[in-house]
C-alpha positions as CSV (number, residue, x, y, z in Angstrom):
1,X,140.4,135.0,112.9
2,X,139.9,134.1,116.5
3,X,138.4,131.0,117.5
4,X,135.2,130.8,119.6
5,X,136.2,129.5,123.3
6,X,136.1,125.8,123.1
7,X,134.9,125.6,126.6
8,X,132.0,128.0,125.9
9,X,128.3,126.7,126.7
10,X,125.4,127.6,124.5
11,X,123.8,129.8,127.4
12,X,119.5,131.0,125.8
13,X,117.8,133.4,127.5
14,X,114.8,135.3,127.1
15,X,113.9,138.3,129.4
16,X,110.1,139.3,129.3
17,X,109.6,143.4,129.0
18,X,108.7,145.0,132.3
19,X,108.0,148.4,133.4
20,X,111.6,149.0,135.4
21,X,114.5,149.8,134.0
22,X,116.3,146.9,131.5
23,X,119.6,148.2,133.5
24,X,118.2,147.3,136.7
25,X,120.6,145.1,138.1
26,X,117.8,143.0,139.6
27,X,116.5,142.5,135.7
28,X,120.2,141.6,134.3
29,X,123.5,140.8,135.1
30,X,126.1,143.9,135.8
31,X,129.4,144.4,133.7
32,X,131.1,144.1,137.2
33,X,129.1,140.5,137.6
34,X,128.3,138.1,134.9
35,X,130.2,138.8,132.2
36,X,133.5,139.9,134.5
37,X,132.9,136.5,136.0
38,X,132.6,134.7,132.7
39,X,136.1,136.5,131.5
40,X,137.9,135.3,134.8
41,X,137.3,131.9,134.0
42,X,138.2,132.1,130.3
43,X,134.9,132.1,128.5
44,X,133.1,134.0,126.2
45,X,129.8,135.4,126.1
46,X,127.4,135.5,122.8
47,X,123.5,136.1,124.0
48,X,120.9,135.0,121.8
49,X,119.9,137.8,118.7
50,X,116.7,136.6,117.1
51,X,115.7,138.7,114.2
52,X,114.2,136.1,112.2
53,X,111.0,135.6,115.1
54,X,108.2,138.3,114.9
55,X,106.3,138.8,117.7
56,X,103.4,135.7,119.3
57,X,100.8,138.2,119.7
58,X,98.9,138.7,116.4
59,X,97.7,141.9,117.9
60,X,100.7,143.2,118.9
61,X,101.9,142.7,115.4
62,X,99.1,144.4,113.9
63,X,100.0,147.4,115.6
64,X,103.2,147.5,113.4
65,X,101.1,148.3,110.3
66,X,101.6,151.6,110.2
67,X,105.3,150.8,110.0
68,X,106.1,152.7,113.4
69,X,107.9,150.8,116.1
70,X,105.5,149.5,119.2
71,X,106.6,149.6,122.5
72,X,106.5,146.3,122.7
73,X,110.1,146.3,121.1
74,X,111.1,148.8,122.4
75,X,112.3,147.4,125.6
76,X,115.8,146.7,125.2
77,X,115.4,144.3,128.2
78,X,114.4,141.5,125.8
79,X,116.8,139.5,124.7
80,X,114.9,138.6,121.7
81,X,115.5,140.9,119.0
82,X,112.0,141.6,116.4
83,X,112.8,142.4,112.7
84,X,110.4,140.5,111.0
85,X,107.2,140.9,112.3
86,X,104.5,139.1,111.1
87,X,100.6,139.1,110.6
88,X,98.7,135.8,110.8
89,X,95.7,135.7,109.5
90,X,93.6,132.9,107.5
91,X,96.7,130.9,107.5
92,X,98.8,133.0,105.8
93,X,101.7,135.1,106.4
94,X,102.1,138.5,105.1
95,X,105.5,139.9,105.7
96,X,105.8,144.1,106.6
97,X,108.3,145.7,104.4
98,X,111.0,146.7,107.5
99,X,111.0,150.5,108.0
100,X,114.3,152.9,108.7
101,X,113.4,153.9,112.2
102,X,112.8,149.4,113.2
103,X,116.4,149.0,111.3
104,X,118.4,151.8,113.1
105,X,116.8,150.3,116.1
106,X,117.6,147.2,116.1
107,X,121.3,148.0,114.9
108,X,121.5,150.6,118.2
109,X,120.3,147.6,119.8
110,X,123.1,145.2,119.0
111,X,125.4,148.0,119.7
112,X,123.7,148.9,123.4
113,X,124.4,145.2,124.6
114,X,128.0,145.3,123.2
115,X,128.3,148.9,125.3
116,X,126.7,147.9,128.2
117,X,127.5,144.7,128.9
118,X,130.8,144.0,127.0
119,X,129.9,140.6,125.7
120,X,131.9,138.6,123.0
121,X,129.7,138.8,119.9
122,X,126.0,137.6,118.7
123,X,124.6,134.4,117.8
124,X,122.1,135.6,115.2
125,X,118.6,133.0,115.5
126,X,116.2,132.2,112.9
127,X,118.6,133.2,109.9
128,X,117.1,130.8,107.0
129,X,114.0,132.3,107.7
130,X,115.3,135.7,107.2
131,X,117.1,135.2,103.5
132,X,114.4,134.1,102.0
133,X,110.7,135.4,101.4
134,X,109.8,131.5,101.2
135,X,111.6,131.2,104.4
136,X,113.0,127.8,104.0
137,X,109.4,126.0,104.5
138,X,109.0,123.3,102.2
139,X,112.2,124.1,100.8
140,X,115.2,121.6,99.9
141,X,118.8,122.9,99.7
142,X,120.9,120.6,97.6
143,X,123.8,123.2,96.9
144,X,123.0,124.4,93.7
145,X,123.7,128.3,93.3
146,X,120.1,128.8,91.9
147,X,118.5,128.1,95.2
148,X,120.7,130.5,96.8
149,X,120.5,133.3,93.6
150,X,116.9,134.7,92.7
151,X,113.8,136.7,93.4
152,X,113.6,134.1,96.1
153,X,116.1,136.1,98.5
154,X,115.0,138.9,100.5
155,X,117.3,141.4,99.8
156,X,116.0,143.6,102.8
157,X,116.9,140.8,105.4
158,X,120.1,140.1,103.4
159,X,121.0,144.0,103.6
160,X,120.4,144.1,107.5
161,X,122.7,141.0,108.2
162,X,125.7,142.7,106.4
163,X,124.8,146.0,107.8
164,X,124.9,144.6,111.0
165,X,127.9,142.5,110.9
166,X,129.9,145.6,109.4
167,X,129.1,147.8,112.3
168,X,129.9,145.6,114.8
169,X,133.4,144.5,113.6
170,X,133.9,147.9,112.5
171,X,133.2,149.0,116.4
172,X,134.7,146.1,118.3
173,X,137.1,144.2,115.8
174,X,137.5,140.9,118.7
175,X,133.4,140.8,117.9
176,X,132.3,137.3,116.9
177,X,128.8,136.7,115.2
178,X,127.2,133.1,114.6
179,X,124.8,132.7,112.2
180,X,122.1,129.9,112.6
181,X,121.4,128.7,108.8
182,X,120.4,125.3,107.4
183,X,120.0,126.8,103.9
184,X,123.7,126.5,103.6
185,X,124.0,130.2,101.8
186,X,126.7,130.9,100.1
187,X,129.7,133.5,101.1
188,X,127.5,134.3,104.7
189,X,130.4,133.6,105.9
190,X,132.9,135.6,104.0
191,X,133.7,139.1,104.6
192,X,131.8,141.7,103.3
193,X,134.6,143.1,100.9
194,X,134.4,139.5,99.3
195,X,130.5,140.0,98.8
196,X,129.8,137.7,101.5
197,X,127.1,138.5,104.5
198,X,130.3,139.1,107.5
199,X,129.2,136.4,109.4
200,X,132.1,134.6,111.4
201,X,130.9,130.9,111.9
202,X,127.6,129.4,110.7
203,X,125.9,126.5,113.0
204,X,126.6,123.2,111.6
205,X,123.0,121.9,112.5
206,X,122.8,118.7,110.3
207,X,125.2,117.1,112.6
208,X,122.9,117.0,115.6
209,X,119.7,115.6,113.3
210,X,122.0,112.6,112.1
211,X,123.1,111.4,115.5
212,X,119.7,111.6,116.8
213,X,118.1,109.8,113.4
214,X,121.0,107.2,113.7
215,X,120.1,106.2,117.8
216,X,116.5,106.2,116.8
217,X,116.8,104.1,113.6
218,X,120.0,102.5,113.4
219,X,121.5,99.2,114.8
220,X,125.2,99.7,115.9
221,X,126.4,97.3,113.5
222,X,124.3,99.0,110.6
223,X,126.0,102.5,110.9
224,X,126.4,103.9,107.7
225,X,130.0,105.2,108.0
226,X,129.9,107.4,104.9
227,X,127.1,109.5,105.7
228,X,128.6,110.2,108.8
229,X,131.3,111.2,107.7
230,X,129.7,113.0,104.8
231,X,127.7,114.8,107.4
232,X,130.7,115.7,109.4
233,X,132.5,117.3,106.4
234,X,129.7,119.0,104.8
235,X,130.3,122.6,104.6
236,X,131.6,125.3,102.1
237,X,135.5,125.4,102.1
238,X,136.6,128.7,103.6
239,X,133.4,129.1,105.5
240,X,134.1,128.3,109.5
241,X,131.4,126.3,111.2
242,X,130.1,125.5,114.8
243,X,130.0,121.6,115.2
244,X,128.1,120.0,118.1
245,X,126.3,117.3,118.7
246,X,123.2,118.6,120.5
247,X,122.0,121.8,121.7
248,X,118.8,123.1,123.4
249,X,116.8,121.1,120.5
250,X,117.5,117.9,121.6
251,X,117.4,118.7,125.7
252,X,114.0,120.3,125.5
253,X,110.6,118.5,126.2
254,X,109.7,116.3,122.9
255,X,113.6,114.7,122.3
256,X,116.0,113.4,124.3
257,X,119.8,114.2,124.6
258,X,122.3,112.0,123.2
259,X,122.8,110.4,126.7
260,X,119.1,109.7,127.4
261,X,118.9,108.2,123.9
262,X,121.9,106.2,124.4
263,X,121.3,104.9,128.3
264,X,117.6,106.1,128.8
265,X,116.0,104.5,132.5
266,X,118.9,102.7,133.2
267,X,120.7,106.1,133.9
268,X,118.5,106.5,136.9
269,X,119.8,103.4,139.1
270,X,123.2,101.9,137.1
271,X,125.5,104.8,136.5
272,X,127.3,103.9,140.2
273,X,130.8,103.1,139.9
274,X,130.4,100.5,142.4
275,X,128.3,98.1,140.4
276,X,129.7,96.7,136.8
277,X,128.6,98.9,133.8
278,X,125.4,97.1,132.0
279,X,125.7,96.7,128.7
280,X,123.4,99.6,128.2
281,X,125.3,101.3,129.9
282,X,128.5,100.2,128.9
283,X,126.8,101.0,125.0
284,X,126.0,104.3,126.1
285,X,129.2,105.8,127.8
286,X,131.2,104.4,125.3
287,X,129.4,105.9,122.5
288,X,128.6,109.5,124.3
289,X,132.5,109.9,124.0
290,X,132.8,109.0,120.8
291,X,130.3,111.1,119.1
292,X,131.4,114.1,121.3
293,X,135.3,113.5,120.2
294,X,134.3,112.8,116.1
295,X,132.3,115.7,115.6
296,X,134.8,118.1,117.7
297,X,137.5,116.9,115.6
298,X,135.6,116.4,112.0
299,X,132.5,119.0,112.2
300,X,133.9,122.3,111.8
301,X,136.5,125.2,113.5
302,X,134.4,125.5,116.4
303,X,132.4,123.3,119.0
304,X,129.7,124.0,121.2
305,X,128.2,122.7,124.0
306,X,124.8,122.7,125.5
307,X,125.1,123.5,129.6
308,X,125.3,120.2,131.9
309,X,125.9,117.7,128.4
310,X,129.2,117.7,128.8
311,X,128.9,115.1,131.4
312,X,125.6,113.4,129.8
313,X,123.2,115.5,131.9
314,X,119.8,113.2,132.1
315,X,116.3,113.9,131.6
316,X,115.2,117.2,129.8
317,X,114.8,120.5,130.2
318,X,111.0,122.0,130.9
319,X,110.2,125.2,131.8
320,X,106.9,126.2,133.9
321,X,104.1,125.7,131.1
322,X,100.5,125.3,131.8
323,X,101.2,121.3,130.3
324,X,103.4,120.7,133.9
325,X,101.1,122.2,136.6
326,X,103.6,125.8,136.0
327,X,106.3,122.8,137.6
328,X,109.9,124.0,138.3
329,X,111.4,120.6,138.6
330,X,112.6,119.9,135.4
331,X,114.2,123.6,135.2
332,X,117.3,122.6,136.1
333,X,120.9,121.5,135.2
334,X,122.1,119.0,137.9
335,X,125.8,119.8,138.1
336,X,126.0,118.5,141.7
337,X,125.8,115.1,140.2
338,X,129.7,115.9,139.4
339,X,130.4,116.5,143.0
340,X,129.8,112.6,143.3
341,X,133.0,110.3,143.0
342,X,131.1,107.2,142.7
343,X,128.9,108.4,140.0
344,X,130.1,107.8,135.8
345,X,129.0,111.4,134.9
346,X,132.3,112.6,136.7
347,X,134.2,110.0,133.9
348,X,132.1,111.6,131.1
349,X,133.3,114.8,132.2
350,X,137.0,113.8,132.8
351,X,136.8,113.0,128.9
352,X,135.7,116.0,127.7
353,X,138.1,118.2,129.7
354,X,140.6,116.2,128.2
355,X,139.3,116.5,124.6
356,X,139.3,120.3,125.5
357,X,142.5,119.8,126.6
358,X,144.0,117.9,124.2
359,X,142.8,120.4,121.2
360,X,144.3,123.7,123.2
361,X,147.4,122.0,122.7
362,X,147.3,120.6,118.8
363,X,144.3,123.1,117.9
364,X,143.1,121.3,115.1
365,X,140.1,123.8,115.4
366,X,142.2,126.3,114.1
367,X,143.6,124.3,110.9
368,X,142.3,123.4,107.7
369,X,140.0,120.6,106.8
370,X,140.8,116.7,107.4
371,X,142.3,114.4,105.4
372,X,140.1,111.2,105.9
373,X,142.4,108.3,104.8
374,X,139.3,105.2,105.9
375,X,135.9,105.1,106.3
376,X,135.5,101.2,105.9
377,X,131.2,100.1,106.5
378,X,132.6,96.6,107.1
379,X,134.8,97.4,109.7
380,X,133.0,100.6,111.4
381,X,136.8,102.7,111.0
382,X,137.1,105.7,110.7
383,X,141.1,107.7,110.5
384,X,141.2,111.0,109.5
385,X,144.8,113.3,109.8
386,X,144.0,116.9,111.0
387,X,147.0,119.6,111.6
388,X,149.8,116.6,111.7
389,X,146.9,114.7,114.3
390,X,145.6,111.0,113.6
391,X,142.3,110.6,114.5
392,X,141.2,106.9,114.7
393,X,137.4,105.3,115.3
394,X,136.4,102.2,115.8
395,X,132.7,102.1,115.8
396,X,132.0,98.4,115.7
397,X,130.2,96.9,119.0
398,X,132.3,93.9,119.0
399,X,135.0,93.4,116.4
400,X,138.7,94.9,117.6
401,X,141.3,94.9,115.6
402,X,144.8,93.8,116.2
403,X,147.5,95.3,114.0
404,X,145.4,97.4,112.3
405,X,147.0,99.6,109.1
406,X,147.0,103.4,109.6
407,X,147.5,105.8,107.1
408,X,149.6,109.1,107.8
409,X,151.1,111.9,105.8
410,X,154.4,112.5,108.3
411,X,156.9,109.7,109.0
412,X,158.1,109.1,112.8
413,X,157.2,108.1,116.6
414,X,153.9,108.6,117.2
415,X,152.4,108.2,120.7
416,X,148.8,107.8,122.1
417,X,147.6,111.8,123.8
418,X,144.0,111.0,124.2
419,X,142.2,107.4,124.7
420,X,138.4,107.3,125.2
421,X,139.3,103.4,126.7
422,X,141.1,104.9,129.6
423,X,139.4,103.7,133.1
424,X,139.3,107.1,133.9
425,X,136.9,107.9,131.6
426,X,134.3,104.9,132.3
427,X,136.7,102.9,129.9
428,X,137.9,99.6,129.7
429,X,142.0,100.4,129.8
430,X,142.3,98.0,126.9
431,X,145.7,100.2,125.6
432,X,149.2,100.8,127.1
433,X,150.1,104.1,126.6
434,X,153.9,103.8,126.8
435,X,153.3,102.0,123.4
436,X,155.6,103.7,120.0
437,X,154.0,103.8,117.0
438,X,156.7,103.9,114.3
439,X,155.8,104.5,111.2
440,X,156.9,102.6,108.3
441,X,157.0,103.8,104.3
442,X,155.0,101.8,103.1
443,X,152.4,104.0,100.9
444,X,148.9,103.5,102.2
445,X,145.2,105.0,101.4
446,X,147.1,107.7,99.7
447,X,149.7,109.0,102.3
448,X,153.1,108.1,102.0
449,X,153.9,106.6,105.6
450,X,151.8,104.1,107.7
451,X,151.7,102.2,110.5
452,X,150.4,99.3,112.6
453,X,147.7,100.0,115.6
454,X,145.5,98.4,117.8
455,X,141.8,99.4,117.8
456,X,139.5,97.5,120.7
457,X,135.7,97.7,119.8
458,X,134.0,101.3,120.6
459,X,137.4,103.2,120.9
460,X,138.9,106.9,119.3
461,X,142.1,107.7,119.6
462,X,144.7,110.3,118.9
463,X,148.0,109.8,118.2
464,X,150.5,112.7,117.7
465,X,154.0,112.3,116.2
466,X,157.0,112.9,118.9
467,X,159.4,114.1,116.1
468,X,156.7,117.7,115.1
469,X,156.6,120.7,117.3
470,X,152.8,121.4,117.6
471,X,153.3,124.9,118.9
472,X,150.6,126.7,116.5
């Protein structure tokens, strides 16, 4: 199965219907522009499909009662797709059954944007509140099939999701579809011969919620290294998943990115590499890597990235609302702060080319699940072995660790490929890279082989072994 581009950023948009044409090229980006330009520089394109929202405008939705489509969705300009439109009244929500001529549309739809503009696939919004006539509210998901099983399931929505995922990798078999569900459904992500919905990847969206709840409520040295790692981890075998570590929910008005949480005001006047790193800042740069890096290599078989977070954009995003004066100036993604030298957001983003990097060549995306040989609380470690990789963490603020046991499955030299210590990338240079790693047998947290390593406080690394040709 192909792999989502692991340089791809989460781009959202949502075009308002107008009177001109939606293939004005003023309204939307040519096949010669855009997406041609996105393909030249290797990465993929999925826009936004959001049949789960129905449409703001209580009057415009009761025009749907008589179960013909409005023109209001008919403008294939938006990028919003309606199939479940609702009526609000009196605080409740009655749900219209979906009729033949809104479900031929909306597949023609999908199929128009795949025609005309060539792009890679569909991340489908809103999906929990599709499968199920409660639609997840006031709903808990524990795993057990009997959530998942009963009258509670709309069929109808469930029928449409399959529908559409057989069309479009029937049409265009490179097609990649993403579905955005908390529920945790089972087989959504398993062909449709097996029974399952045909859905590619699913959204691993706990793993954002946890690292926000642990900035906000958590002291460093009271991490709970299980749950993390339980978060990371949590997700039906067979079933590919998106990790990421925020999105557009954490970078819109209301919550802050990972980088704001982690450095906050003092990202405004110390983030010059000409002063010494505060320890806020210090905290924060250290940590930003490490999050990024863990839930790459731990949260799923694909990563994503919200635009300008690579790099620890600051502030928010805001778009012109009558709250801000109709104000442009948070509307923005400041990538000219990489075209300065002497500012740190040029080291975060060193790091996470790297990480790119460094997966392209051992794609541990593309393998199966980790073996997680540590997870101590007392020490804040964390070593986990993906597709013949060691992963180590050291979460602890202060506490490093010399001659520290490692546990691995494949006996030989290993060497360090990726250090988030390295000066380069706002690190301290605490490790010598020319160091061998030899492994010794010496059984350990259930692998045969181990060996000794050194882990300085708020450090990941990965070591490869010199003796295995990673070609994959």
């Amino acid at each position: 199965m192909q792999r989502p581009s692991i340089t791809g950023v989460q781009q959202e948009a949502s075009s308002s219907a107008g009177a001109r044409s939606p293939r004005s090229e003023e309204r939307l980006p040519t096949r010669g522009s855009e997406i041609d330009r996105l393909c030249r520089a290797a990465l993929a394109a999925y826009p936004l499909a959001s049949p789960g929202y129905g449409s703001a405008s209580p009057e415009a939705c009761r025009r749907h009662s008589d179960r013909t489509i409005d023109p209001v969705c008919q403008s294939s300009a938006r990028w919003l797709i309606l199939v479940r439109l609702c009526i609000r009244s009196g605080g409740k929500v009655s749900v219209l059954v979906l009729s033949w001529e809104v479900q031929r549309f909306l597949l023609s739809n999908l199929r128009w944007w795949m025609e005309e503009y060539r792009f890679d696939g569909f991340r489908f919004d809103g999906v929990t509140s599709m499968l199920y006539h409660h639609h997840g509210l006031g709903t808990g998901f524990s795993g057990d099939y009997s959530e998942y099983f009963g009258l509670q399931v709309d069929e109808d929505s469930l029928v449409y999701l399959m529908v559409a995922n057989h069309i479009l990798h029937t049409l265009y078999p490179d097609c990649i579809t993403i579905a955005e569900d908390v529920s945790g459904m089972p087989g959504l992500c398993r062909a449709i011969s097996e029974g399952g919905c045909g859905f590619d990847y699913r959204l691993a969206m706990a793993i954002p919620d946890k690292w926000i709840q642990i900035l906000k409520e958590y002291k460093d040295e009271d991490w709970n290294i299980g749950n993390i790692v339980h978060t990371l981890i949590n997700r039906r075998y067979g079933e590919n998943c998106i990790a990421y570590a925020e999105s557009h929910d954490q970078a819109l008005v209301g919550d802050k990115t990972l980088a704001f949480w982690l450095m906050d005001k003092e990202m405004y006047t110390n983030m010059s590499t000409r002063i010494p790193m505060t320890p806020v800042i210090d905290r924060g740069i250290q940590l930003h890597k490490m999050i990024r890096l863990i839930t790459h290599a731990l949260g799923g078989e694909g990563y994503l990235n919200f635009m300008g977070n690579e790099f620890g954009h600051p502030e928010w995003l805001d778009f012109p609302r009558k709250g801000n004066n109709e104000s442009y100036h948070y509307a923005r993604r400041q990538y000219n702060l990489l075209d300065a030298a002497d500012l740190r957001y040029l080291q975060l983003y060193a790091f996470d080319r790297e990480m790119h990097r460094t997966e392209d060549k051992y794609g541990w995306l593309a393998s199966g699940p980790a073996f997680i040989s540590a997870k101590h609380e007392g020490d804040k470690v964390i070593v986990f072995e993906r597709a013949h990789v060691i992963f180590v963490f050291n979460f602890h603020p202060t506490n490093s660790y010399n001659d520290y046991r490692v546990a691995v499955t494949s006996a030989g030299k290993y060497k360090i490929k990726l250090d988030s210590d390295e000066v380069q990338f706002g690190g301290h240079g605490r490790l010598e890279h020319n160091t061998e790693f030899f492994t010794e047998a010496v059984p350990f947290n259930d692998r045969p082989h181990s060996m000794m390593v050194y882990l300085p406080c708020r450090t990941a690394l990965v070591l490869a072994n010199e003796e295995i040709d990673y070609c994959y």
